[in-house]
N, C-alpha and C positions, 0 to 999 in steps of 0.2 A: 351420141357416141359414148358419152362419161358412163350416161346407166347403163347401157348395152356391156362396156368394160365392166363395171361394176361387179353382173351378177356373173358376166364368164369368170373372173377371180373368186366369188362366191361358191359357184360349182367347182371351179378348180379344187379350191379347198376341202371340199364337200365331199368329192371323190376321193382324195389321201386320208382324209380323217374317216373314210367308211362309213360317214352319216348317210352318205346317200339313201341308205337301203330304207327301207317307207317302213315304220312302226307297227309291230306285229300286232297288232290289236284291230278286233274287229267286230261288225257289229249284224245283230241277226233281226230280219223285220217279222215282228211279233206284233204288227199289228191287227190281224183279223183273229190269233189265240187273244188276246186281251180285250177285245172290243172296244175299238177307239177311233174306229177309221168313220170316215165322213157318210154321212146317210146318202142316199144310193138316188136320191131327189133330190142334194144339195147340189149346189150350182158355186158357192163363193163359201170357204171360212177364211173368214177375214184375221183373227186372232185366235189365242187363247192363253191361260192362265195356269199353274201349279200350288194349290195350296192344300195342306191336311184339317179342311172345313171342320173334322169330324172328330176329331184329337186322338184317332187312334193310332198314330205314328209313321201313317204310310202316306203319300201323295195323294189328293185328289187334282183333279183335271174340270176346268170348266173351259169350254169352247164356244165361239161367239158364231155366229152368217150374219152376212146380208139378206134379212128376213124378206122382201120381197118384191124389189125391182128385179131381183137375178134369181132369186133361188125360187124353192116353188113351197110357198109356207112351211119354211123350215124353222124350227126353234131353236136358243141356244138350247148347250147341252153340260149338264153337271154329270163326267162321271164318276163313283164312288170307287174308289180302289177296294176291292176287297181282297188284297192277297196272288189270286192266281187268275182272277178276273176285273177288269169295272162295268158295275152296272150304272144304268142309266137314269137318274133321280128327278131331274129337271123339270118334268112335263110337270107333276104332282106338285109343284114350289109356284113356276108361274109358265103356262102354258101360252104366252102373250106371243108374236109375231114380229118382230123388230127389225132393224136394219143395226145391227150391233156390230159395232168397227175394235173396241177395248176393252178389257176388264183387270182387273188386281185387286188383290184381298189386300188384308190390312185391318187389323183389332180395333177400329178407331175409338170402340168404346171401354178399353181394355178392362175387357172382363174374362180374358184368357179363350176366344174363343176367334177364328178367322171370319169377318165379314167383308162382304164383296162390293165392289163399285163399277158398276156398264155403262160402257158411251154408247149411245146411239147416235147416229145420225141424224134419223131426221126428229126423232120423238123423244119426250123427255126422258133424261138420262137416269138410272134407278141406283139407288144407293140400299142395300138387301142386310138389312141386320141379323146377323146368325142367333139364332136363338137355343145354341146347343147348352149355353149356359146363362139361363139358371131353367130352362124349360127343358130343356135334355134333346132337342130337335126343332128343323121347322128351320126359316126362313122370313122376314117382315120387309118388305118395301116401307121404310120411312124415307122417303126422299122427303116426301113435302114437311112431315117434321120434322127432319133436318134442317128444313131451307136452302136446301141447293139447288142452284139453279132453276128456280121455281118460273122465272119468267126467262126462258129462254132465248136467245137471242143466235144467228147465226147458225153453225152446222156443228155439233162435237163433234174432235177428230180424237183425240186422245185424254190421257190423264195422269198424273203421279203423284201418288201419296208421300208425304215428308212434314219431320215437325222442326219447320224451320225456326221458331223461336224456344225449343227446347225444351215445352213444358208436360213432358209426358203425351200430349196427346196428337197424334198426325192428322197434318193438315192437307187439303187437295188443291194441286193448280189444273186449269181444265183448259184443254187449247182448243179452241174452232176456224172456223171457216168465216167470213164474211161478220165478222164482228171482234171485239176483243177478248183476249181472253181473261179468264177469272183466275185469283186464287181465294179460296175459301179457308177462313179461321176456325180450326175446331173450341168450341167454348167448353169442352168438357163435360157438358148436360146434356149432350144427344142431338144439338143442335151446333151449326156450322154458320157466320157470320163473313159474308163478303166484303172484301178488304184490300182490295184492287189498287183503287186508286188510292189509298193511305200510305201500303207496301208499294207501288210506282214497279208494279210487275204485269201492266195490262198490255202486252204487246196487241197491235191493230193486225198482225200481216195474218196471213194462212198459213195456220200453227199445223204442224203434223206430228208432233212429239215434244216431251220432257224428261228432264232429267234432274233429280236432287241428289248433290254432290257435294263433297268440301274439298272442294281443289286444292286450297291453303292451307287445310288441316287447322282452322282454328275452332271450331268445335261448333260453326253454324253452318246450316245446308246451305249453298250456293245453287244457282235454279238455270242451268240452259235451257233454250227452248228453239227450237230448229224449226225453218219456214220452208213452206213450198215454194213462193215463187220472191221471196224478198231476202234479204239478211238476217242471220240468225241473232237472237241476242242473249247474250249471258248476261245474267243478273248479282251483282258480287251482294251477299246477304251481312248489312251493318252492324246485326247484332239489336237492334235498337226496335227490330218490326218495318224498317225497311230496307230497301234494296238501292243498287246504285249499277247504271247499267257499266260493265264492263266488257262488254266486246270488243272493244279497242283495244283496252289494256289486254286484252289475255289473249287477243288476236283471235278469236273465235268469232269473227263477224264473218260467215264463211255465206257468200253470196249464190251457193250451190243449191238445185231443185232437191233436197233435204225429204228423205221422208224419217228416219229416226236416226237419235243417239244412241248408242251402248258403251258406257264408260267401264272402263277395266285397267289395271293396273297389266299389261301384257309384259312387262319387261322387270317384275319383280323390285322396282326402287322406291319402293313405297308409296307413289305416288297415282292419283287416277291420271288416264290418260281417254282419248274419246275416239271412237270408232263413229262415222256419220258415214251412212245410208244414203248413196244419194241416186239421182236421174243423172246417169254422164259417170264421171270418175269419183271413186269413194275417197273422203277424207281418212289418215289416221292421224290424228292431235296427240302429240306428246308433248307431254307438260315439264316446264322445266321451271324448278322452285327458285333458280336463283332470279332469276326474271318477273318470276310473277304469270310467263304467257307463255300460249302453247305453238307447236310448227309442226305441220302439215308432212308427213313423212311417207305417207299412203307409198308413194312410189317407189322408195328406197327399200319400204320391207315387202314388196310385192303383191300388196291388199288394194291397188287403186282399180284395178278389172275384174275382181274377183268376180268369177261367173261364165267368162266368154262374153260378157253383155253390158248393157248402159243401165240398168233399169234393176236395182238392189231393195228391196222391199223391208229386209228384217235381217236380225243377225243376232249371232248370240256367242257369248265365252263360256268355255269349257275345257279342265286339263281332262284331256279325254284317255290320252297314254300313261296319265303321273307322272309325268317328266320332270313337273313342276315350273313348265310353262304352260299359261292359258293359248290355248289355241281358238279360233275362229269358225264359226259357222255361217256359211252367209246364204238369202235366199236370195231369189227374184222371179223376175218375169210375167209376175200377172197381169202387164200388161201387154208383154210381146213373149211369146211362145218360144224365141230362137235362147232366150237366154237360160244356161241352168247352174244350179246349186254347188257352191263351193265349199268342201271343209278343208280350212285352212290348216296348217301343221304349223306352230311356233317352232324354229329352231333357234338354238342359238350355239354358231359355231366360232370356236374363239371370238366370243365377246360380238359376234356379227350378228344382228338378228334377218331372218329371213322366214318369209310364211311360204311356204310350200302345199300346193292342192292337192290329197291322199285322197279323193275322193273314190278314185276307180281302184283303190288297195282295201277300203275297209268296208266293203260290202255295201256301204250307203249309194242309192240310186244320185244319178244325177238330177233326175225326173221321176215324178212317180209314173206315168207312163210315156210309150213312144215318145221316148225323150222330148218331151214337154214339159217344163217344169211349170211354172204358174204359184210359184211359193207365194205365199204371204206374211209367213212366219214362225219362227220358229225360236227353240229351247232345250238348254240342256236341267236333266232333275231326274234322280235317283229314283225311280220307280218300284223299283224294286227291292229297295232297301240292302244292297251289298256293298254301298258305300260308292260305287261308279257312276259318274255323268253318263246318264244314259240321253236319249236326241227323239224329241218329237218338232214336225214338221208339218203343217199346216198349208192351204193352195186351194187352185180354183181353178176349175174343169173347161173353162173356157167353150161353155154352149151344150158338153157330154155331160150325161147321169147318167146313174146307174154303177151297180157293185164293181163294174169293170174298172171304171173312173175313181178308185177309191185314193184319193188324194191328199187324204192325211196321213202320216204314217207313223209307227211309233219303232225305234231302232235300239236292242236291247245291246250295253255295251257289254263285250265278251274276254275282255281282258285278261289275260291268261296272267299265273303266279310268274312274275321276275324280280329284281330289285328294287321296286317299287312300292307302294301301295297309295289309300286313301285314306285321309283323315275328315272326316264330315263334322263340321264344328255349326251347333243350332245355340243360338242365343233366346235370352227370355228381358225383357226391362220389368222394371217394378212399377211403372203407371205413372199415373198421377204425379207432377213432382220431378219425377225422374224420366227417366227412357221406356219409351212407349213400348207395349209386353209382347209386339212383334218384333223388335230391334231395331225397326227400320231406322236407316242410317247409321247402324254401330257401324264400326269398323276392328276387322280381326287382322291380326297382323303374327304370323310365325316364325320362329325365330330357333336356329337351330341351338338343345338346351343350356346355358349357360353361357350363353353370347349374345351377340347383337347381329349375328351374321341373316339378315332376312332370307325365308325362305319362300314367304306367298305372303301375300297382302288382298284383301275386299271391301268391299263398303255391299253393307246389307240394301238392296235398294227395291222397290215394289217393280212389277212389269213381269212379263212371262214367267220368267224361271224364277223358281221358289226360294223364300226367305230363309236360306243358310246355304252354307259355304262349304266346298268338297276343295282341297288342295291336293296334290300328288305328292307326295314323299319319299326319301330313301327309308325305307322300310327296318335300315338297320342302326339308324340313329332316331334318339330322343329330341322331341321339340317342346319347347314354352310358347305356351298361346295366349294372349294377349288381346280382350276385346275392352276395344274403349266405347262406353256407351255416353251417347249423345244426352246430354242432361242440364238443362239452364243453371247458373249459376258455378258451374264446375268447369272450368277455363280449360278448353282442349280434351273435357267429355272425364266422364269416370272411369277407370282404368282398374280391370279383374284378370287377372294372371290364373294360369296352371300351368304349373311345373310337372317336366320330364312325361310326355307323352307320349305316345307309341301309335304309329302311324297302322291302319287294320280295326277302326272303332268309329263309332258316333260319339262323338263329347256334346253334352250341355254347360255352356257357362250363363251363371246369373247375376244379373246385378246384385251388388250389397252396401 
């Protein structure tokens, strides 16, 4: 009866303050002009990835399937953005058949160039070193010179790149199935050093995701990792090379059928906060610094059924209007066909937050077809380079193929001129030493200019959506943007400021 009151006073409000009306922004499916939609034989894409492999400054796209219990030897797929098409590169790199569930780029060898990391399922996992630099192209499978996971154990389900003892170079934790999981040391020669039981970060249950975070903001990554059918555990990072479990303390021991985290600061207070994925009702964790621990809010902002359905696969943040609230994407249903696809709308009315479902306002399908949805994942990333979250969305046809069935989709954001715009802020670290030259785990924080008044806050983190950060701005004021990069020996990360910005550009800030 409380909730029930709750959100009639929320709409109450909603309707005098004229927020009601659904955000004039929308979005157009551009995915058979751009070539990105799922092969016309595929049966499952299970994931995929955003990154600019190629350094010419526009997004690329790699795409993972289920190579061949479900699909019918399908490959993943690299494709190249070139402008006003992407073409398809992949076959010619490694034409091999897999059962590929993950992927995320990440410099681990920072030599300025993006290399790629694939779970598979059942076969060994391939770590693809980019060789655009210093060979100008090309692609190298060194897994085994690496040493990752060379003797396999159990099922990979996922992965997350992070350099949790700060030394320029990022490191991978690998979750599976029916055995423990790893996390791997990068030694900075090329080669990767398992260090599980040292770090006391080898969870036994059935991992289905990670997350590298600094909850605390003390300048080392903190490591959730979310289970299928047991307790999750968050790992609070000692600084020292190891860990100490803290699910207790920070109240994240969330006993829920879990399939991923997406950490986001959705309420602007500087602090990350955890959106979890689950089978049943979705967690949101909001973090509260004077405590130390998070509490479970899902239901008070309206994000615990997002869908119609039990069965939430993937989700992603994106301020998709500039509002300068991050709003929500959520998929599901690849395992049950009744559920479909939520895009959540952040408001916040006097000080109340409430997520609102605009899905049937912005042209985004609920389903890619006869309302079926069967997501498995999804992402917001600038494709096009005008500065706007644009939305690709990824699923599985459940038994149909063919062009009919085309189940991935790509949704161009069409945001028209108002008082807003976008600020796309791409970081760089200087290597070795310092912060790794993809940023992964800076953190950007905006600040309206010559105050302290926050306007967006992120943490650079590996997984779908690409490494850098779009915030929504008032368009008529200047901001100071502020990226702290993560960097051993520098207490709460190195800290590079620009003054008086103007929202309607791309900034690059670098370590110095």
């Amino acid at each position: 009866m409380k909730k029930f009151s709750y959100i009639l006073i929320i709409f109450f409000i909603v309707s005098l303050t004229g927020e009601s009306s659904f955000s004039q922004v929308f979005f157009a499916d551009v995915t058979d002009q751009m070539g990105v939609g799922s092969k016309p034989e595929a049966l499952l894409c299970t994931n995929h990835t955003w990154g600019d492999y190629d350094n010419d400054g526009d997004l690329d796209l790699f795409v993972t399937y289920w190579g061949t219990a479900v699909n019918r030897n399908v490959r993943n797929l690299l494709f190249r953005n070139d402008g006003s098409y992407f073409t398809e590169v992949w076959n010619s790199i490694d034409n091999g058949n897999y059962n590929s569930v993950y992927a995320a780029w990440a410099d681990y060898d920072n030599d300025g160039d993006l290399d790629l990391y694939v779970v598979n399922f059942y076969e060994q996992d391939i770590l693809y070193e980019n060789r655009l630099i210093p060979d100008g192209e090309g692609f190298t499978n060194v897994t085994s010179s690496a040493g990752i996971n060379i003797i396999s154990e159990g099922y990979e389900t996922s992965m997350a790149w992070g350099d949790y003892d700060g030394d320029g170079f990022v490191d991978i934790y690998l979750c599976k199935y029916s055995a423990k999981n790893e996390l791997y040391h990068n030694n900075g020669d090329g080669s990767f050093s398992r260090i599980t039981d040292v770090a006391k970060t080898g969870d036994i249950r059935d991992s289905n995701g990670a997350a590298w975070v600094d909850y605390d903001q003390d300048g080392f990554l903190d490591l959730y990792v979310v289970n299928r059918d047991q307790d999750s555990k968050f790992y609070h990072n000692n600084g020292d090379g190891t860990f100490t479990d803290y699910s207790w303390n920070t109240k994240l021991n969330s006993t829920a059928l879990s399939r991923g985290c997406f950490p986001a600061d959705y309420d602007n207070d500087g602090y990350i906060d955890i959106f979890l994925a689950n089978i049943g009702k979705n967690y949101m964790y909001k973090y509260n610094p004077a405590t130390g621990s998070f509490t479970n809010i899902a239901s008070q902002l309206g994000v615990s059924n997002a869908g119609n359905g039990w069965d939430t696969w993937g989700a992603a943040w994106g301020d998709y209007d500039a509002d300068g609230d991050l709003d929500l994407f959520v998929v599901g249903g690849a395992e049950d066909f009744r559920i479909s696809n939520a895009f959540l709308e952040n408001r916040n009315i006097g000080g109340v937050r409430l997520f609102s479902d605009v899905i049937d306002n912005v042209n985004v399908k609920k389903a890619p077809f006869y309302n079926v949805s069967l997501g498995t994942s999804v992402s917001f990333a600038d494709f096009d380079n005008d500065n706007d979250p644009d939305l690709y969305i990824t699923g599985y046809s459940v038994g149909f193929a063919g062009s009919l069935y085309n189940f991935n989709r790509l949704y161009q954001n069409l945001k028209s001129a108002d008082g807003n715009d976008f600020l796309k802020v791409r970081v760089k670290g200087m290597g070795a030493g310092h912060c790794n030259t993809a940023g992964i785990g800076s953190k950007i924080k905006v600040y309206e200019a010559g105050t302290l008044n926050l306007a967006g806050y992120r943490e650079i983190m590996s997984g779908s959506s690409p490494l850098e950060a779009i915030f929504g701005l008032d368009k008529t004021k200047l901001y100071d943007v502020e990226v702290i990069f993560l960097t051993a020996g520098t207490p709460g990360g190195k800290k590079v400021k620009e003054s008086s910005i103007s929202p309607g550009q791309v900034i690059l800030i670098e370590e110095k």
